[in-house]
Structure formats: structure tokens, C-alpha cells
N, C-alpha and C positions, 0 to 999 in steps of 0.2 A: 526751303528758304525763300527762293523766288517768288511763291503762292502767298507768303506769310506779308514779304514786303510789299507785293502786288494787293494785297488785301489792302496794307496800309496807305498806299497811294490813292487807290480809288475813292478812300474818305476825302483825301483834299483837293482844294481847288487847284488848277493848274498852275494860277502866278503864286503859290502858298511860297512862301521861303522856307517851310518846312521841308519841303519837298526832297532838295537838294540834300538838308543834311540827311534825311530817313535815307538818300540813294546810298549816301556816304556809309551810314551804318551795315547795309549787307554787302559793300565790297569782300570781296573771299577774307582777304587778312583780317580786315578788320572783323568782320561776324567771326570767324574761327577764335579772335584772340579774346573776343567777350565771352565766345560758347566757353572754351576752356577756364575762363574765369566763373562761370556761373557754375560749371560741372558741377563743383564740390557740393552744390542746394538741392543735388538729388544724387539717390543712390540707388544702384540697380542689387534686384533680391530676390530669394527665391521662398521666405519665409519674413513676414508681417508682422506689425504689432499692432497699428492701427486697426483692424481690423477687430481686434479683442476687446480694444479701448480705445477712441479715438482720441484720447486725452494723454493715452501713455505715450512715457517719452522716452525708452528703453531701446536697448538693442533690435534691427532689421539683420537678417544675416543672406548672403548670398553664399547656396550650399550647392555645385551644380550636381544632380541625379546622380550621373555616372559615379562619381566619388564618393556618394553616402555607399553604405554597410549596407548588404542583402537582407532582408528581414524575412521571415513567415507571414506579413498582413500585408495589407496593400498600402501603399505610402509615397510619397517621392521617390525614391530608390527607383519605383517601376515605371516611370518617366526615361530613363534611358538619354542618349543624345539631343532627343527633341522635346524640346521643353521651352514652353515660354518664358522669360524674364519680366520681373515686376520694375517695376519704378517708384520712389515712394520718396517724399521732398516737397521742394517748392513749386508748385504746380504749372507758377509762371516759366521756369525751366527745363517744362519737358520740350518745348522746341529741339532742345539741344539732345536728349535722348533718339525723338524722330531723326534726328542727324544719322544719328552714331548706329539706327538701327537700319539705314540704307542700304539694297543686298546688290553686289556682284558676284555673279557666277556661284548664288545661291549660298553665299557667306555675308555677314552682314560686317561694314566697317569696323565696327566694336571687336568683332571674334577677328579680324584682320588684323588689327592693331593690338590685339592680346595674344596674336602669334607671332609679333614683332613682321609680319609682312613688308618686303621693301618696298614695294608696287603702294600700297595702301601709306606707305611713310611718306613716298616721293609726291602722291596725290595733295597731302596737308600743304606741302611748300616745299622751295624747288632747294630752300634754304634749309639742309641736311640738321641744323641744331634748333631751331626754331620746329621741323616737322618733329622733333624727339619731344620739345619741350612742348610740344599741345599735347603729343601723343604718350605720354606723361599724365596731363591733368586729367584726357579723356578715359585711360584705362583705370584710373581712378576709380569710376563710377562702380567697380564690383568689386572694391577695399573696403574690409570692414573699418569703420569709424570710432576712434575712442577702444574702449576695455569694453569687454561685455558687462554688459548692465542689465537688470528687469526694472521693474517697476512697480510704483502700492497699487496704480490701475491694473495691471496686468495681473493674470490669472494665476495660479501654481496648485501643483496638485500634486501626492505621495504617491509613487510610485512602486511597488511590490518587485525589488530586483533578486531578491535571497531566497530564500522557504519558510521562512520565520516573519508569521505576518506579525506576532506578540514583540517582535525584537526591533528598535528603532533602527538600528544598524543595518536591517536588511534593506529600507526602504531609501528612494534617491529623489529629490525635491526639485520638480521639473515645472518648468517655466515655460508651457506650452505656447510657440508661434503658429500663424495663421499660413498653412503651407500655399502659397498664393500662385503657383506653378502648379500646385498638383489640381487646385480648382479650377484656374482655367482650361487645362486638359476637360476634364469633366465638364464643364459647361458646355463647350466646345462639342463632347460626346452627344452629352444630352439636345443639343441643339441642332444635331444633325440627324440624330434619333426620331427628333420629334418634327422635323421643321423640313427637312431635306426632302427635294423633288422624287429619289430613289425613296423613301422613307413611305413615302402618301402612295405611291405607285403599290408598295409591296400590303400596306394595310389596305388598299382597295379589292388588293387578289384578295389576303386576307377576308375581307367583307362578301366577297361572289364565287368563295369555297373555293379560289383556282390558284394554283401553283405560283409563287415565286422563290427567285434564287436568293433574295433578299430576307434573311428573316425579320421579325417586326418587334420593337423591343417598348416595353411600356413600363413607365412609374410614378406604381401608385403612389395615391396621398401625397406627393410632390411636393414641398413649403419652399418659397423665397424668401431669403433675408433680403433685404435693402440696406447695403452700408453708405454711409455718407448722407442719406439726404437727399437733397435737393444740388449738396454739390459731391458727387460720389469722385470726382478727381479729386480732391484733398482725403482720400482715403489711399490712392495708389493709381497709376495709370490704367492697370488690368482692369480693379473695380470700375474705370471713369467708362471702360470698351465696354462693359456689361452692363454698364446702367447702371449701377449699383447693384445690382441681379448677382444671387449667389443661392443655388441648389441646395439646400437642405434636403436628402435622401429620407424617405423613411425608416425608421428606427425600431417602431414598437412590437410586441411581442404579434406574431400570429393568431388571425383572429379568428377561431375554431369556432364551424358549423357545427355542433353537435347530432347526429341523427341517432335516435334511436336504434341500437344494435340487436337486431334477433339471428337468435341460431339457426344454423340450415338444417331444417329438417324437413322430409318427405320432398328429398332432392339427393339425386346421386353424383350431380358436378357442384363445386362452389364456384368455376366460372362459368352458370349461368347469372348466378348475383355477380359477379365481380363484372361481367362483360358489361352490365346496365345502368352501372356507375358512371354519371356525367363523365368525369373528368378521364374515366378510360374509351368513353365511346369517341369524346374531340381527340384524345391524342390517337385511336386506330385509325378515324375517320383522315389524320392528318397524315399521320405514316402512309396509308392506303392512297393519299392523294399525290405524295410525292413518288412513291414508286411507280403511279400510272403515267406519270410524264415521264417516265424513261430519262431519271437525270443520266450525266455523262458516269462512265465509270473513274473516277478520278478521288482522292483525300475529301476534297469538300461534301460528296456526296456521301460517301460511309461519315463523316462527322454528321453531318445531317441526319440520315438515318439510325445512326445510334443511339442520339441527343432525344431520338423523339421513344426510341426502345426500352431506353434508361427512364425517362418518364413513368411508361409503362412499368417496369420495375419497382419503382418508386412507388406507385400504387397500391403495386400486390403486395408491396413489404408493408402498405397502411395498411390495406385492407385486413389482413394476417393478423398485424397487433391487433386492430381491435374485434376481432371474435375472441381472441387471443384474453380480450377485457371481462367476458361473462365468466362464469364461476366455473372454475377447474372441471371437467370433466362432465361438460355436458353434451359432449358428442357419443356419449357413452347409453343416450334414451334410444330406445327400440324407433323411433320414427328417423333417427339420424341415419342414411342410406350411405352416407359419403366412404371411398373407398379409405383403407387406413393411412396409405400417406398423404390424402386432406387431413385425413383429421390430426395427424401430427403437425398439422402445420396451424390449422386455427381454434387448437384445444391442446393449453399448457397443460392439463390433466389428462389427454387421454392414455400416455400410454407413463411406466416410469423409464426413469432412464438406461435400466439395464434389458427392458422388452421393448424397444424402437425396433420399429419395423425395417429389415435391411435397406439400406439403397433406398431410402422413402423422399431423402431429396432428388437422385436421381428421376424417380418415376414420378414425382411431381412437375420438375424439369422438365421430362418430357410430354407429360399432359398440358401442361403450362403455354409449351411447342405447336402441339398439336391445333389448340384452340386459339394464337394466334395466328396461323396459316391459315384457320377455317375462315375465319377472321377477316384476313387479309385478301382471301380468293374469292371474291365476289364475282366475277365473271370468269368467262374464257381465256380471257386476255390478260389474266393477272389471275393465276395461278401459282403461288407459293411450291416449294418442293423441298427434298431432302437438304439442300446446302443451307434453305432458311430455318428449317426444322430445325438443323444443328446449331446455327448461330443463338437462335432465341434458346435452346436448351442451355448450350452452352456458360452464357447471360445469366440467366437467373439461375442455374447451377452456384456460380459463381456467388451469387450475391447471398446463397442459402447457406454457402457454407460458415460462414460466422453463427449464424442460430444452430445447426447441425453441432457444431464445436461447443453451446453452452449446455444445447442438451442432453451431450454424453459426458459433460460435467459438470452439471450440477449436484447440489453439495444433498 
């Protein structure tokens, strides 16, 4: 408030007669009893509509995280506690917001005055019914306005809530808001992601092969919308922080290298092929770099290390389908050497389902073991053993068992 009027003073001259009455306007009573008067030209929200149409004149709704419904997708709901609040109104107004969003002792006056706080009443005025009747107009700011309304600018879309997609009745006609808390989180992410001193630290290890505790997070194809313009505060106060800046994630389908698939033949392992796969030599290359720095034995270190195992899994379960793609039972040609539980695993033809080789995931599982330990033991000083043997067995045991399951029943 001080900085605002101080601003304005430094325009005039010092014998201006303006002067005196601009002092008069930020006296405490007097600025309190206009902010309270102007509250009502802005509303605080956690869901937009400007932002869909900057023309629509529909319902803002203030929904706080905590209180929405658990969902299966990700959404405001997992916002939690801390979550920013939007601002949306007469833009000349937001003064009075920066007011109401002043923090002590890491509570901002607004959430003081919405828990009816005495300390925070006594602060407005020393005059108990006048502190009521600001803090009245101020907690205003997060009431909803009027009846819920949409708009002909605003978007709507049918929603599938039944099982009957032929049936009008199962469907419910939803009037999608711009959730404008859940995006500044994510901007927020993404800007720390990409922009943060720890952030450039961890892609440099990154870049010279050397260990950090920092993983590095990247996203592609990245798009900015630009809301507002030229004046992105007459979209929302959030928008006005971001510049108008709003993260569009990419969306589109995965975009498939295709490589030519040839069968293994006049080869007795399939991971000497699987080992020379880009994407499996970075992720050993990377496992094998963090277990040489001897992280701590602690949670974050086993997430680490499993995140990068899992990978590897991931792989072998691609690699698998596509041999899996050539024509049923071509591991069945005299030059195929591979023992038989390879070949149950990258030829849907080789065996039927009532002659599967016993235990053929198990002892894939543990070749699978073996060949990351060799893998992994590149020196003296990183030496792999029985407890890793078991873990990586264990792993992809695990992940066989769903294929194990289709191929003792299929039809």
C-alpha cells in the first residue's frame, strides 16, 4: 500500500495540492474502507473461464483441492493444501487482493479472516464492528457470484458417465473450466525443471557421464499458449505472473522408429542382440554409473535404482513383442541355436500351449540375471553378486508372469 502511494507521490510536484488529498486516501481507515468497497470487482478462483473465451461472461468457481472428490487421473484434487489462488475481475482491483494475500507466520490475511482469526479482526480496526464489517466484504472474494451460469462463448462437451454410449441418458453435458491452480502448479514445475540453478547442475553431470542426486526431467515438443495478449492481467492475476505463458504438454501419439526385425539365428543368447540396443546400453551405462558412486543406503536410493531396472524391463518386454511380430514359429529353422526358454519368449509359434517348456520363465529370469550382473561388473570394484542376481531375477520373473498366464491360456 505504502509502495503504491509512494509511487504516486513521486509523480507530483511537491507544492501539487494533489498531494495532500492522495496522503488522505491511504490513511489505514480510509484505504481499508474503499479496498472493502471495490472487493466485490474481483473474485478469487480456482477454475476460469476467461481463459476458454475471453469474451465469456459465465460462472468462475472457487473449488479448494482438499474438498474436490479423489479421482483415478490427475486433476486439482492432487493439488492438496497448497495451491495457488486465481484472481479474475477488474484488474484495477487487484491492489486489494496483494492486500488480502499478505502472509504472517506463513498464513496469508485472507485464510486469517476465513478462519474468523481474533488477532487478524483486531488488526482491521480497533473498532470490533467495523473490523467485522470489512472482514465481511474481504472474505467475500472466495463467494461464489449470482447462480451458476455457462456461456454461447464457453465450450461444453458430452460426457460418457453410463455404458451406453447409443443411450442419451447415459451421457452428462459438462461445461469445462480452465483449472487455473492446477496450471500454475505445473508452470511452476516446469520452470523449475527447466530454469533452476539445481536443474542446469544435474544436466551438466548429465552431459560429462557423472552422477547426480538430481534426476533431469525433459519435455518434448513443449507449445505455449499466450492468453491475454498484450494485456495478459485482464485474463486473471495468475495469467498476468506468467506473462500470459501457459504450458501446453505434448499430446500426440508416439512416434515409432521402425527398424527392420530379423530373427536370431546362428546365435545361442538373445541378449547378445538385446544388450546393443541404444536405449538398453544408456540405461546399464546409467544404472552402472550410479551404483559406482556408492549412493547412501536409504528409500531414495533403491527408487533410483529400480526406476532405472524398470527401464530395462521395459525394453526386454519391447524387445520380446517384436520378434514376437515375425511369422509364428520361425525359431523352429535348424540355424536358430537359442536355448528353448528364449525361444518361448520371442516366438509365439514355437511351442503350443500344452508343450511349454516347464519353468521356461523362471530360467529366462535367471539368464536375464545373469547377463545383467556381467553387465554391471565391469571392474573389480563393482562386482555384482547373488543378492543382485536375485533382485534382477526376481523383476522380470515378475513382469513374465502376465505373458506366462496368456500362454497357458490361450484358446
Amino acid at each position: 500500500m505504502l509502495e503504491r502511494r509512494d509511487g504516486k507521490l513521486d509523480k507530483l510536484p511537491a507544492d501539487d495540492p494533489k498531494r495532500a488529498e492522495l496522503l488522505a486516501q491511504f490513511q489505514p481507515a480510509v484505504w481499508l474502507e474503499d479496498a472493502a468497497r471495490r472487493v466485490s470487482q474481483i473474485q478469487a478462483v480456482t477454475h476460469s473461464l476467461k481463459p476458454i473465451h475471453p469474451d465469456a461472461k459465465g460462472s468462475n468457481l472457487y473449488c479448494p483441492p482438499p474438498r474436490l472428490a479423489a479421482q483415478t487421473v490427475v486433476g486439482s484434487h492432487c493439488l492438496g493444501e497448497s495451491f495457488a489462488t486465481d484472481v479474475v475481475g477488474n484488474a484495477a482491483a487487484l491492489d486489494v487482493y496483494k492486500f488480502l494475500k499478505l502472509e504472517f507466520e506463513g498464513q496469508s490475511l485472507l485464510a486469517r479472516l476465513l478462519a474468523g482469526d481474533e488477532d487478524a479482526l483486531a488488526a482491521l480496526s480497533d473498532d470490533p464492528t467495523q473490523a467485522h464489517h470489512w472482514a465481511q466484504a474481504f472474505t467475500g472474494l472466495v463467494a461464489p457470484r449470482g447462480r451458476v451460469a455457462s456461456h454461447t462463448l464457453a465450450k461444453q462437451l458430452y460426457w460418457l458417465a453410463g455404458e451406453a454410449p447409443l443411450r442419451d441418458a447415459d451421457f452428462h453435458l459438462l461445461a469445462p473450466l480452465y483449472p487455473s491452480s492446477l496450471v500454475q502448479r505445473m508452470y511452476e514445475q516446469l520452470q523449475e525443471d527447466r530454469f533452476s540453478e539445481a536443474a542446469k547442475e544435474a544436466r551438466q553431470a548429465k552431459k560429462a557421464g557423472e552422477f547426480h542426486e538430481r534426476p533431469t526431467h525433459d519435455y518434448p515438443h513443449l507449445a505455449v499458449q499466450k492468453l491475454g495478449g498484450t494485456k495478459p492481467q485482464n485474463i486473471s492475476q495468475l495469467n498476468s505472473e506468467r506473462l500470459g505463458q501457459n504450458f501446453l504438454l505434448a499430446s500426440q501419439p508416439p512416434q515409432w522408429h521402425s527398424r527392420d526385425v530379423l530373427p536370431l539365428l546362428d546365435t545361442d543368447s538373445l541378449f547378445k542382440r538385446f544388450g546393443r540396443r541404444p536405449e538398453v546400453r544408456q540405461t546399464v551405462k546409467a544404472l552402472h554409473t550410479f551404483l559406482a558412486a556408492n549412493p547412501p543406503k536409504n528409500v531414495g536410493t533403491r527408487d533410483t535404482r529400480d526406476d532405472l531396472a524398470d527401464g530395462l524391463i521395459d525394453e526386454f518386454l519391447l524387445f520380446g513383442a517384436a520378434l514376437r511380430e515375425l511369422p509364428p514359429g520361425w525359431s523352429q529353422a535348424p540355424e536358430c541355436k537359442l536355448p528353448d526358454e528364449q525361444k518361448v519368449w520371442v516366438d509365439s509359434g514355437a511351442f503350443s500351449p500344452e508343450n511349454l517348456p516347464p519353468n521356461w520363465a523362471d530360467e529366462l529370469a535367471a539368464r536375464y540375471a545373469l547377463w545383467l550382473n556381467a553387465a554391471l561388473s565391469t571392474t573389480d570394484a563393482m562386482t555384482m553378486g547373488d543378492p543382485e542376481h536375485a533382485h534382477w531375477r526376481n523383476d522380470l520373473r515378475d513382469a513374465l508372469a502376465a505373458y506366462d498366464w496368456e500362454l497357458r491360456h490361450a484358446a
